[in-house]
Legacy VTK file of the C-alpha trace (Angstrom):
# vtk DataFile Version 3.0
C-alpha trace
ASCII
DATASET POLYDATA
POINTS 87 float
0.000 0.000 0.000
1.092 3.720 -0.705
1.678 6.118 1.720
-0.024 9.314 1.843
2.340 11.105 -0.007
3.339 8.818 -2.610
-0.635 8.370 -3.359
-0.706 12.035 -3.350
2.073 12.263 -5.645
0.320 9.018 -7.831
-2.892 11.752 -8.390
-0.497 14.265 -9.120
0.783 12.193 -12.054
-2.266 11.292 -13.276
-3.492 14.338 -13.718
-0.546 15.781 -15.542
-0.520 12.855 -17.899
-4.934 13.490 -19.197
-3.626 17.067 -19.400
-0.912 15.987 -21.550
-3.429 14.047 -23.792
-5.783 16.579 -23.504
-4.527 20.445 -23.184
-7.702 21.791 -23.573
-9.444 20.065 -20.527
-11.529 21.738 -17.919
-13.401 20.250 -15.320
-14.158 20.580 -11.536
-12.013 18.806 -8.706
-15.558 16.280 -8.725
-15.561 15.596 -12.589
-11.384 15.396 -12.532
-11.753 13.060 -10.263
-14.352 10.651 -11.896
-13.032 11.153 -15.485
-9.217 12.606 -15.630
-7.812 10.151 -12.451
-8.165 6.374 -13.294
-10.052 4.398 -10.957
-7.078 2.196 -10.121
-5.697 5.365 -7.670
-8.541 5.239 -5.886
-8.536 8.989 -5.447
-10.524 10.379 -2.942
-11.887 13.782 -3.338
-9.482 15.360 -0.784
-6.849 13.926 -2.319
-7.654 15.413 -5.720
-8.412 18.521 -3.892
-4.673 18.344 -2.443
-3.262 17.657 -5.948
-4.482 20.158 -7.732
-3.601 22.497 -5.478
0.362 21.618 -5.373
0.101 21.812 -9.069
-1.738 25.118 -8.856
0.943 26.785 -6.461
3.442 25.092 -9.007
1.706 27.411 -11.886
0.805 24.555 -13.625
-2.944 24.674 -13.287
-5.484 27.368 -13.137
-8.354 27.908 -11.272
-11.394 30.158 -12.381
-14.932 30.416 -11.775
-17.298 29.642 -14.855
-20.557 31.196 -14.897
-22.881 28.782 -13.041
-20.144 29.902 -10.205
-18.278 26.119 -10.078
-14.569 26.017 -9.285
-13.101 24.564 -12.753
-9.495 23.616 -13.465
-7.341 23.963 -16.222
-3.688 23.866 -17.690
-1.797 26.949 -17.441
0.900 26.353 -19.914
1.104 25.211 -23.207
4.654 23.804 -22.071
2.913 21.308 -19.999
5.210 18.121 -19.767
5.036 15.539 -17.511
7.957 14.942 -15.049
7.822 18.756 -15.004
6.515 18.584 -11.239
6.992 15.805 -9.112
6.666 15.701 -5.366
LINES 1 88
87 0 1 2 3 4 5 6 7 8 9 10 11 12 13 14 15 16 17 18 19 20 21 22 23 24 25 26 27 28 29 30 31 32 33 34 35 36 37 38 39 40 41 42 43 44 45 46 47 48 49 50 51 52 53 54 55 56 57 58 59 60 61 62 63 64 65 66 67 68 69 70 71 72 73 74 75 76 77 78 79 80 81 82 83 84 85 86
């Protein structure tokens, strides 16, 4: 079994590899975590919560608000690669 950190840092991957394969993506921390994480990490939302925010204070995610006022997440760079960020 992981530990908390490596799981963490699992997600983290995971989520930099759909944005990899699909720059354009947007979704909410709910829908990234049912479609953009597989279900073999077993991400739970807190988890995905946690991720996204190391990769936001990393600068390579964005956060905005859409108009029906839901917190959606994004790439922030077209230079995107994974192994970028790890840990």
């Amino acid at each position: 079994m992981l530990c908390q950190e490596d799981h963490l840092t699992e997600v983290v991957d995971a989520i930099l590899r759909y944005l990899d394969n699909h720059p354009h993506a947007a979704d909410t921390s709910e829908g990234i975590a049912r479609w953009w994480v597989p279900t073999t990490c077993h991400a739970d939302p807190e988890t995905v919560h946690s991720a996204l925010a190391r990769l936001e204070s990393q600068g390579l995610v964005r956060r905005r608000m859409n108009a029906d006022r839901h917190v959606v997440f994004s790439r922030r760079s077209e230079h995107l690669a994974i192994g970028h960020f790890r840990g």
